[in-house]
N, C-alpha and C positions, 0 to 999 in steps of 0.2 A: 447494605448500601453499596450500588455501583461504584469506582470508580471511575475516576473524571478521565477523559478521554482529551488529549491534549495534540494540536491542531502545527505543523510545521512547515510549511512551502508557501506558493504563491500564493496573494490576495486570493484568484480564482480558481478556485480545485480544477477547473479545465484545464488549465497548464500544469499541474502536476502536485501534488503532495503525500505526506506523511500524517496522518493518525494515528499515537501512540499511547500504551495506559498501563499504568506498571501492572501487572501479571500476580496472581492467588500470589505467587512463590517467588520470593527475595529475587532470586538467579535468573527470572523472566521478568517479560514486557510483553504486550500485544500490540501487535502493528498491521496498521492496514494503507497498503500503499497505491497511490491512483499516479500510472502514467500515461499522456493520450501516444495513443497508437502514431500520432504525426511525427512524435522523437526520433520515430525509427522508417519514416518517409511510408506511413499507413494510414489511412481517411482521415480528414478531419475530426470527423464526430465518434470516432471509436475511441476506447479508454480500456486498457488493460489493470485490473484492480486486483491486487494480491493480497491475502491475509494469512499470517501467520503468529509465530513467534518469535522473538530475541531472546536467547541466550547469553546470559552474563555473568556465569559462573568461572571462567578463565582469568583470574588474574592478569596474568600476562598481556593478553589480547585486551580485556580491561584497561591497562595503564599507555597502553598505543594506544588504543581505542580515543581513551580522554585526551592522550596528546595530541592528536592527529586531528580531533574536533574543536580544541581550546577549551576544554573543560574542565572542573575541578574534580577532585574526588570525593568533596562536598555536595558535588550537583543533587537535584534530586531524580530518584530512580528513572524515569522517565527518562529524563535528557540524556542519563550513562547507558539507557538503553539504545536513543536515539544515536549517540554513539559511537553502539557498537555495531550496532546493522547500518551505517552509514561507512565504518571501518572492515567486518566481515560479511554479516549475509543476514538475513531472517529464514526461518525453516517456512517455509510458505506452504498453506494445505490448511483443511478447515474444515469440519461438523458441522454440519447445518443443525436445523432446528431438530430434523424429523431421524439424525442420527446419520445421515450418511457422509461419504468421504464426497470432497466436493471439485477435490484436484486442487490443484496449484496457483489457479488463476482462473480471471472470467474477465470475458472480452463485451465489453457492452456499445452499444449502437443507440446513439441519441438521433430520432430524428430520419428521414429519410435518407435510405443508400445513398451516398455517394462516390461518385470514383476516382476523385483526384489523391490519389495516391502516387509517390516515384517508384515505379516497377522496377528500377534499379536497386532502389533500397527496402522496399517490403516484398519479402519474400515469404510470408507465412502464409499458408493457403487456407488456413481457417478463416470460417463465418462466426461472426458474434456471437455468443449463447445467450445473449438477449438484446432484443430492439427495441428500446422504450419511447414513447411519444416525444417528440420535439422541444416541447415544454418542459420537459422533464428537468426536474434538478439535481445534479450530479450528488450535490452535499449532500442532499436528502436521500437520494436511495442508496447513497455509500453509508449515512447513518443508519437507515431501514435494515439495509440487508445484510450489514458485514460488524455493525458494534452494536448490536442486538444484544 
């Protein structure tokens, strides 16, 4: 049986969030993180979606971790995962289905180009690695394609 994949940010995954799921192994979590590219003054309809792991084998960083979030040591694995990559990082990178390395992120495009971006604060010169129909729903192809 799967584990439950547990849901952390805003109402609207368009503004941003955290899917988290504790991991085979005690010390991990899986997390799959969606921020739209406009955080960082980049198109509206763009979304930078990262999947990785959380590591939580450090004590140490552990007990900052739960301090620094309000949590107990009691939480369940999830939330001390949630955390700890809200406190240090997620290792971000991912296997697809078919075996390959997939990089560290994927930049997706709901909807047709747009260009109201602030050219002062997006400076990344990458194009989307994919453009999906307009209609498209964010929740749905971040469950599709990333907690498969």
């Amino acid at each position: 049986m799967s584990k439950r994949w547990h849901y952390i940010g805003d109402v609207n995954l368009e503004h941003g969030g955290v899917f988290i799921q504790e991991g085979d192994y005690p010390d991990y979590c899986n997390a799959v993180r969606v921020t739209p590219c406009s955080d960082a003054g980049g198109p509206e309809n763009w979304y930078r979606i990262e999947s990785g792991t959380v590591y939580m084998g450090d004590a140490q960083h552990m007990v900052s971790a739960l301090e620094c979030c309000d949590e107990s040591a009691d939480a369940p694995q999830w939330r001390k995962g949630y955390a700890m990559m809200c406190y240090m990082a997620m290792d971000v990178g991912r296997v697809t289905n078919s075996g390959c390395y997939a990089g560290p992120d994927t930049i997706v495009q709901i909807g047709a180009k747009r260009g109201d971006y602030d050219s002062w604060r997006w400076d990344d010169e990458r194009e989307p690695d994919y453009v999906l129909r307009g209609n498209t729903s964010l929740r749905r192809y971040v469950k599709r394609e990333f907690m498969a």
